[in-house]
C-alpha positions in Angstrom: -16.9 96.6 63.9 -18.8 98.8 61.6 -15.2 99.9 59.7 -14.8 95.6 59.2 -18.3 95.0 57.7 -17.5 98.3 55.3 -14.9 97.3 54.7 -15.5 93.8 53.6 -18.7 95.0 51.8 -16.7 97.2 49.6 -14.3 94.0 48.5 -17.6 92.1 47.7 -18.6 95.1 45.9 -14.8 95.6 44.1 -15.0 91.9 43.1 -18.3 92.0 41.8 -17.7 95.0 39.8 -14.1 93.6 38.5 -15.9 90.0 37.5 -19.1 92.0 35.7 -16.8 93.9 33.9 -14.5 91.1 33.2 -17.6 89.0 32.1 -18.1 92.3 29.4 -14.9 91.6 28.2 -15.2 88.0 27.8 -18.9 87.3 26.2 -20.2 83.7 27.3 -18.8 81.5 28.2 -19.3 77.6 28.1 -21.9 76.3 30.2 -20.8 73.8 32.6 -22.4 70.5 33.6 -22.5 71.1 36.8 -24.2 74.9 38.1 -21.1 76.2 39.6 -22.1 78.8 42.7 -25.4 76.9 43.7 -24.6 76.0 47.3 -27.6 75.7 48.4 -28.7 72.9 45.2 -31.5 75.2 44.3 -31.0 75.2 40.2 -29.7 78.9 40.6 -27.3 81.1 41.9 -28.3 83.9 44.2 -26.3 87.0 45.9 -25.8 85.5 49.1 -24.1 82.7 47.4 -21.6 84.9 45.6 -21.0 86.6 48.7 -20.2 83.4 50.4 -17.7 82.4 47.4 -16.0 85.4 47.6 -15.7 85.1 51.1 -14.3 81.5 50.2 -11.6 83.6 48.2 -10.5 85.6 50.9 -9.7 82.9 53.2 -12.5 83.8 55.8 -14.8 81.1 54.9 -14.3 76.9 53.8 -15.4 75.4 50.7 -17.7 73.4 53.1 -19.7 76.3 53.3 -20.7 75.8 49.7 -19.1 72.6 47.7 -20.7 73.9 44.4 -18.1 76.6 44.5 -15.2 74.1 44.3 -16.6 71.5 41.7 -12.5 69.9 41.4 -12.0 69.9 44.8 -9.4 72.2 44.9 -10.0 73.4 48.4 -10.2 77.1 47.1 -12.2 79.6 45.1 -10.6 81.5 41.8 -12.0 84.9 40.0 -12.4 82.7 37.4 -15.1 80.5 39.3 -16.8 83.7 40.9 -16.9 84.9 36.8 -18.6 81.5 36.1 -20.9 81.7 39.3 -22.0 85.1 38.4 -22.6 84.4 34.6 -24.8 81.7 36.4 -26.7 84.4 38.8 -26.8 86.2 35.6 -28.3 83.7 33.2 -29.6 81.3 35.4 -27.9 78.1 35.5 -26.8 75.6 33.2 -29.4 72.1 32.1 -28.0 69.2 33.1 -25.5 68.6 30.5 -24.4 64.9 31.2 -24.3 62.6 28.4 -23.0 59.0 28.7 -21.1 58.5 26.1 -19.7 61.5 24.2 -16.5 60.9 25.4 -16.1 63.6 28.0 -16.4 63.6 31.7 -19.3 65.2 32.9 -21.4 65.8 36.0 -21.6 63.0 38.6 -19.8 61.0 35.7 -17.0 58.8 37.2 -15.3 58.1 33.5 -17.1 58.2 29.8 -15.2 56.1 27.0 -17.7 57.3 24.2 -20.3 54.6 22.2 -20.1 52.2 19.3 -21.9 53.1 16.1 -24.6 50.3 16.6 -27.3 49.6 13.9 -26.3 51.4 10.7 -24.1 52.1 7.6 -21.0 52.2 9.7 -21.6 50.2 12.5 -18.9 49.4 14.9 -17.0 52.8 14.8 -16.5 55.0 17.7 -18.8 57.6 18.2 -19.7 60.5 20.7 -22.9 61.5 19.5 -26.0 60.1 17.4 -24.8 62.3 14.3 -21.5 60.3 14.3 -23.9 57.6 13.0 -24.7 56.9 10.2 -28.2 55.2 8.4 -30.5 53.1 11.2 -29.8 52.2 14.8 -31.0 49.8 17.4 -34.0 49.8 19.5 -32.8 50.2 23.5 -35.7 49.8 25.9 -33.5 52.0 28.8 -30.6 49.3 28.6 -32.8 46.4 28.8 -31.0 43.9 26.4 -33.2 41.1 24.1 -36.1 40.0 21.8 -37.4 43.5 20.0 -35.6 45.1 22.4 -33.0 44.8 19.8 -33.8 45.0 16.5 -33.0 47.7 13.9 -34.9 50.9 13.9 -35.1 54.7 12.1 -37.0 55.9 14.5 -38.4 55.6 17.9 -41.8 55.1 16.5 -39.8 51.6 15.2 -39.4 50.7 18.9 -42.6 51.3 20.6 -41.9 52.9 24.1 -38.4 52.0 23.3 -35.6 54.4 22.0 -33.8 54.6 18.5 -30.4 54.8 19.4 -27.2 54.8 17.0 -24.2 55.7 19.5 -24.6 53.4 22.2 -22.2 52.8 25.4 -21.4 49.9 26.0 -19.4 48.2 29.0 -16.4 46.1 29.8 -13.3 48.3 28.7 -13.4 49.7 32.8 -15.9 51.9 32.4 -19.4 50.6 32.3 -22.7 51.6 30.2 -23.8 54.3 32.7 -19.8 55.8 33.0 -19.3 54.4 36.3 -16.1 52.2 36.6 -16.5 49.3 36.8 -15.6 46.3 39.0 -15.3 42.1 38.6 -18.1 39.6 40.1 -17.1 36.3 40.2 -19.8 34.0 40.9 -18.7 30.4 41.4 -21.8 28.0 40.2 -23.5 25.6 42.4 -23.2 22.2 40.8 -25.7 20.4 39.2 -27.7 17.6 40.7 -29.2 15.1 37.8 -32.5 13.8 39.4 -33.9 11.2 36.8 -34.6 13.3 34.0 -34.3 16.8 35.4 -32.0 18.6 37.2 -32.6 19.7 41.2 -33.8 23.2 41.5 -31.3 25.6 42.4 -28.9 23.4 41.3 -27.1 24.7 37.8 -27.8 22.9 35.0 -29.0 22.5 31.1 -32.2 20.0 30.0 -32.0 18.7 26.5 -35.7 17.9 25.6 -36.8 15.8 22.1 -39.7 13.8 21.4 -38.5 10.4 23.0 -35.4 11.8 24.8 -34.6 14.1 28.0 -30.7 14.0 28.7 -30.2 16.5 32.2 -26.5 17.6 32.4 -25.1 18.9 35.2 -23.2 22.2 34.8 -20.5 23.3 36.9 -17.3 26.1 37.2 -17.7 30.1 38.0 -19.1 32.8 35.7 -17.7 36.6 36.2 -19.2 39.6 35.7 -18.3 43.2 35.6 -20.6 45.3 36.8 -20.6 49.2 37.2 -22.7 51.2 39.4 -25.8 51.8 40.9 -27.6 55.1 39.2 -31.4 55.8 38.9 -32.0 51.9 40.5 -29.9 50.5 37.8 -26.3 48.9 37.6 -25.0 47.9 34.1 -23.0 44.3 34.0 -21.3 42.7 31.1 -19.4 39.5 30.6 -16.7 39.2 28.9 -15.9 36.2 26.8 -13.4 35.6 29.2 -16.1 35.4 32.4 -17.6 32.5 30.9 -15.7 29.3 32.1 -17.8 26.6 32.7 -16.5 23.2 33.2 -17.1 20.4 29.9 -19.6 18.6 30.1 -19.6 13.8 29.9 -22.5 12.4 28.7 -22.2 9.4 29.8 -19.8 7.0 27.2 -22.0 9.1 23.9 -20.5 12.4 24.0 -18.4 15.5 25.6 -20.1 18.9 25.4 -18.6 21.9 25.8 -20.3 25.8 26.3 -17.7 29.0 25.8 -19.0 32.5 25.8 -18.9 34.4 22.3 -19.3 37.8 21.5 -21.7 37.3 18.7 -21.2 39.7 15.9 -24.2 39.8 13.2 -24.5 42.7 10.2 -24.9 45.5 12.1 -25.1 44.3 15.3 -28.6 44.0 15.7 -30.3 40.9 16.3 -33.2 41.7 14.8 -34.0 43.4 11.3 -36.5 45.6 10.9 -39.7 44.0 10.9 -39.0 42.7 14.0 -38.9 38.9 12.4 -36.0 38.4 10.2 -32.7 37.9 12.2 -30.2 39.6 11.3 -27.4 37.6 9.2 -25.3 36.1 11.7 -21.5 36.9 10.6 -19.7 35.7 14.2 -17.4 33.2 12.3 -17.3 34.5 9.0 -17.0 38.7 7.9 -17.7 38.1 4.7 -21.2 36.8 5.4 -21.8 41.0 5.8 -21.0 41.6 2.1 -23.1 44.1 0.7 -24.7 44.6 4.1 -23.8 46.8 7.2 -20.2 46.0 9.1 -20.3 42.9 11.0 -20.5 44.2 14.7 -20.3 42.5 18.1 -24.1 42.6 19.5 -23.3 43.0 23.1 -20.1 45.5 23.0 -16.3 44.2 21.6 -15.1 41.2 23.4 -17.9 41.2 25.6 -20.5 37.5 26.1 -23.0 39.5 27.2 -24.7 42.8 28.5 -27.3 43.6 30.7 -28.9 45.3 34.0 -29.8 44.8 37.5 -33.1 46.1 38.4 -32.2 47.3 42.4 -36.1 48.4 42.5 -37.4 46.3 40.0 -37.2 45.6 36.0 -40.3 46.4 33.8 -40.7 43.2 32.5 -38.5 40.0 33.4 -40.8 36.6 32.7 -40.5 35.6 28.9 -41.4 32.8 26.4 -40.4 31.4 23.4 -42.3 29.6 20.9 -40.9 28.1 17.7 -43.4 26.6 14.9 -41.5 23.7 13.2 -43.5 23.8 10.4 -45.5 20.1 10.7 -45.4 18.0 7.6 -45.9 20.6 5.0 -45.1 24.2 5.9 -41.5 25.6 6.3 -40.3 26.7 9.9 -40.5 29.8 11.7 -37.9 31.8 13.4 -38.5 31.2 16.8 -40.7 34.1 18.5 -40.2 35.7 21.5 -42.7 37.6 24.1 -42.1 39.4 27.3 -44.8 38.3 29.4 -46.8 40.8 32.0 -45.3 42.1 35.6 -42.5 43.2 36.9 -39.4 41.9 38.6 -38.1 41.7 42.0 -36.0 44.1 43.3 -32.7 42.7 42.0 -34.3 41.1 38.9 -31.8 40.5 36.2 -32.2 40.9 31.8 -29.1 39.1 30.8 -28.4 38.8 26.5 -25.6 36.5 26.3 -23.8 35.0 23.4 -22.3 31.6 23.7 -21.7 28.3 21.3 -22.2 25.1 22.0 -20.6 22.1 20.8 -19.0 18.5 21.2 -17.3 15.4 20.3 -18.7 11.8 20.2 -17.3 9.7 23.0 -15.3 10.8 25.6 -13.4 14.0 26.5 -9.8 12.7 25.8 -8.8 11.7 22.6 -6.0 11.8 19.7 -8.2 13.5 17.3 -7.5 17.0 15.7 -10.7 18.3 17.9 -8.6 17.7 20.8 -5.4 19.5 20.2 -2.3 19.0 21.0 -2.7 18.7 24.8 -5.5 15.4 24.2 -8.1 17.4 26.3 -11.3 18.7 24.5 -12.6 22.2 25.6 -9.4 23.8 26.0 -7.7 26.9 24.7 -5.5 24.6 22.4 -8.5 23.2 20.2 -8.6 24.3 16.6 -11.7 26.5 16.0 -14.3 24.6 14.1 -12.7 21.6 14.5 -15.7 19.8 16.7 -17.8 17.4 15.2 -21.1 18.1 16.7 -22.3 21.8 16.5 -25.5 23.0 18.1 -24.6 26.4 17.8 -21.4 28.5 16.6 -22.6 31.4 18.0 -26.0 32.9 19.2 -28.1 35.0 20.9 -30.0 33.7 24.0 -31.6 35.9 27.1 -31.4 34.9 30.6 -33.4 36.0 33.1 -34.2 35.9 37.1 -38.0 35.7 36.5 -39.2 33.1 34.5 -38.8 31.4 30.8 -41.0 29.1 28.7 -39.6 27.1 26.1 -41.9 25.8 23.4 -41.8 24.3 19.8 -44.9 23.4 18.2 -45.8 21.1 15.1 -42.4 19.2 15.7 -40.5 16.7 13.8 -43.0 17.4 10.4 -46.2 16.1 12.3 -48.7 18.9 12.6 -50.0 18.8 16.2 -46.9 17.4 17.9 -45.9 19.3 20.4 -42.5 19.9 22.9 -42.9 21.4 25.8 -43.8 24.0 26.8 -40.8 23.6 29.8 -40.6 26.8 32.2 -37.5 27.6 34.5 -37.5 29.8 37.6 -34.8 31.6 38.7 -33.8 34.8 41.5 -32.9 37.8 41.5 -29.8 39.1 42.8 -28.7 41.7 45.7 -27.7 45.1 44.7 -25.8 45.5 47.7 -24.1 42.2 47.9 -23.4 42.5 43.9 -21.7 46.2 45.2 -19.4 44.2 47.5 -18.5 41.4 44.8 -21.3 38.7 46.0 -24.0 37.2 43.5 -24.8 34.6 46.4 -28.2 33.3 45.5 -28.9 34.5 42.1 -30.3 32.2 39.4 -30.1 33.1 35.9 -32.3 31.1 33.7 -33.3 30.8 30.1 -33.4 28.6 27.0 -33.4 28.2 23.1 -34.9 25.3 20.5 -32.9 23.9 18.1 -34.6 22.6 14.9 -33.8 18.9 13.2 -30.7 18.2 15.3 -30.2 14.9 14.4 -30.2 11.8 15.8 -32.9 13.3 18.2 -34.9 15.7 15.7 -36.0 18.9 17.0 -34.6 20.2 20.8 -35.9 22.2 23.2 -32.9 23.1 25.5 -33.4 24.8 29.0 -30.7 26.2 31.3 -30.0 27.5 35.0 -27.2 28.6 35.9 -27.3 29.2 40.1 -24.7 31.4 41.9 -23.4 29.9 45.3 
């Protein structure tokens, strides 16, 4: 018994002896993400612990015994670990080196496809670190998308209690904003029920308001996201332009509407410049609107409708308003502005940007006209872009939310003191561990936008709700 434990001290002692002097000969090395040798999850490495790896070597112990000496899950322990794991006991270990989106693997990472440049001089390129960027960035309130939230920045004193980032990560491409991968939602819509002028809560559905005239159409068809996964309470989801297929819309014998995700590109791919006011030129349909600006760059991530996050615990802020001043009879308009009201989401609460256009044709949905396309059928694939007569928007920028929005515009139509709305939809927030299993049963998404001297009806405001079954 006492020749065994001798002997076995004097191979922990040979090994020990053969790794110092090896680490002699070697210098550093590289520290690792995760603190190789810390069985125990401690933040450092003690003797004991080498003692157990080396006993991992010799085949008299399992890598259960201490998982940090096997990070790849090789089912083994090298001298080159027990170097590492020593350098560790040594030095102490490693900080947590994990970065989302420099391009490398790291830590409890599952997959890391680097950032876009977002913001500045070269906006839209590849990047795996801020100093790939060049010139401003965007303000990122910890992944919460819209208003401020997004507008250009130098610094984080630009943002508030937000960051100044310039290489951001963005999902959709399989691996999602906090390098998890990712996985498909599809959330069939429950279909809208018009009652009079409205339409029937938790039923999906837009609410075109004017002075004189409230149309309700009922929205219908399936929206998909792709979602990655739950880290630190939060789970990224995108859309991709793709995910957005909603069914066209009859109003009555006047007109056919249709609503297609767009990944709306502006200068830069901010939506807001830096005074947090001006909106950054809008270049979706047109590159060349970016001349002598920054690239035009997708807002929400390439190819993707929208980005946003789940809350599992809660969101900061979720309830918003927008107010618009028309102007009245002598002053020019306004860009709308928005405000994130006070309190927090529900568990589950939902901050969705989202980039879509809306437009249509007067009449009915079938027709011989060039905005149909070859197949006779407006709102398909086969329609030439552009080619619809009525545009209410080729492009833009709204927020959705599972709180609750306000949609205002004030001094309408040129008369000072005329008012529409406010109007304020509800909706509800979503289950982290249903969305986990591929279920957004029961979440509303809600939101709005104003639409300035849209004529025949003058200025809109325009509220939506779109209600997962």
């Amino acid at each position: 018994m006492g020749r065994g434990i001798a002997a076995r001290a004097a191979v922990v002692a040979a090994v020990a002896l053969i790794s110092v002097t090896m680490l002699w000969a070697l210098g550093p090395r590289a520290a690792q993400a995760v603190c190789l040798g810390d069985c125990d999850g401690s933040g450092d490495v003690a003797v004991n612990e080498i003692i157990v790896m080396v006993n991992i070597a010799l085949g008299s112990a399992t890598v259960s015994a201490c998982p940090a000496a096997d990070p790849e899950e090789t089912g083994g322990v090298t001298i080159i670990q027990i170097i590492a794991a020593l350098n560790h006991a040594l030095n102490g270990c490693p900080p947590d080196r994990e970065v989302c989106g420099n391009g490398r693997v790291e830590g409890m990472e599952e997959c890391d496809n680097g950032g876009i440049c977002i913001g500045g001089d070269n906006a839209g390129t590849a990047c795996a670190s801020e100093d790939d960027c060049v010139g401003e960035g965007v303000c990122d309130a910890f992944g919460l998308p819209g208003g401020g939230l997004r507008k250009a920045c130098r610094s984080d004193a630009d943002c508030t209690t937000a960051r100044c980032i310039r290489c951001k990560p963005f999902g959709g491409d399989g691996c999602a904003a906090n390098c998890t991968n990712e996985t498909e939602v599809v959330a069939p819509l429950v279909k809208g029920e018009v009652v009079g002028t409205d339409v029937a809560a938790g039923t999906s559905g837009t609410v075109v308001h004017g002075d004189i005239l409230t149309i309700p159409l009922s929205l219908s068809g399936t929206h998909v996201f792709v979602i990655g996964k739950e880290r630190n309470g939060r789970i990224p989801l995108v859309q991709k332009t793709s995910g957005v297929q909603l069914d066209r819309v009859q109003v009555t014998t006047i007109a056919c509407t249709c609503l297609r995700g767009v990944s709306v590109r502006t200068c830069g791919g901010t939506v807001l410049e830096l005074d947090g006011a001006t909106e950054s030129t809008n270049c979706t349909t047109d590159d060349s609107m970016c001349a002598g600006q920054k690239p035009c760059t997708a807002v929400d991530g390439p190819g993707n409708a929208a980005e946003g996050v789940v809350g599992c615990d809660s969101l900061p802020a979720v309830d918003f308003s927008i107010v618009q001043d028309s102007g009245g009879a002598t002053r020019p308009p306004s860009p709308p502005t928005f405000t994130f009201l006070a309190g927090a989401g529900q568990p589950g609460s939902i901050l969705l940007s989202t980039g879509s256009s809306i437009n249509g044709v007067v009449g009915v949905c079938t027709g011989t006209g060039t905005e149909y396309g070859p197949d006779g059928e407006f709102c398909t694939d086969d329609d030439p872009p552009g080619s619809a007569p009525i545009q209410f928007s080729a492009g833009s920028i709204q927020l959705l939310t599972s709180g609750t929005a306000s949609i205002a515009i004030t001094h309408s139509n040129g008369i000072e003191g005329n008012n529409i709305g406010p109007f304020v939809v509800t909706g509800a927030p979503a289950s982290c561990s249903a969305l986990a299993q591929g279920s957004a049963s029961g979440l509303a998404l809600v939101g709005g936008f104003t639409v300035l001297d849209r004529q025949p009806i003058g200025d809109i405001v325009a509220t939506n709700a779109f209600v997962a079954r």
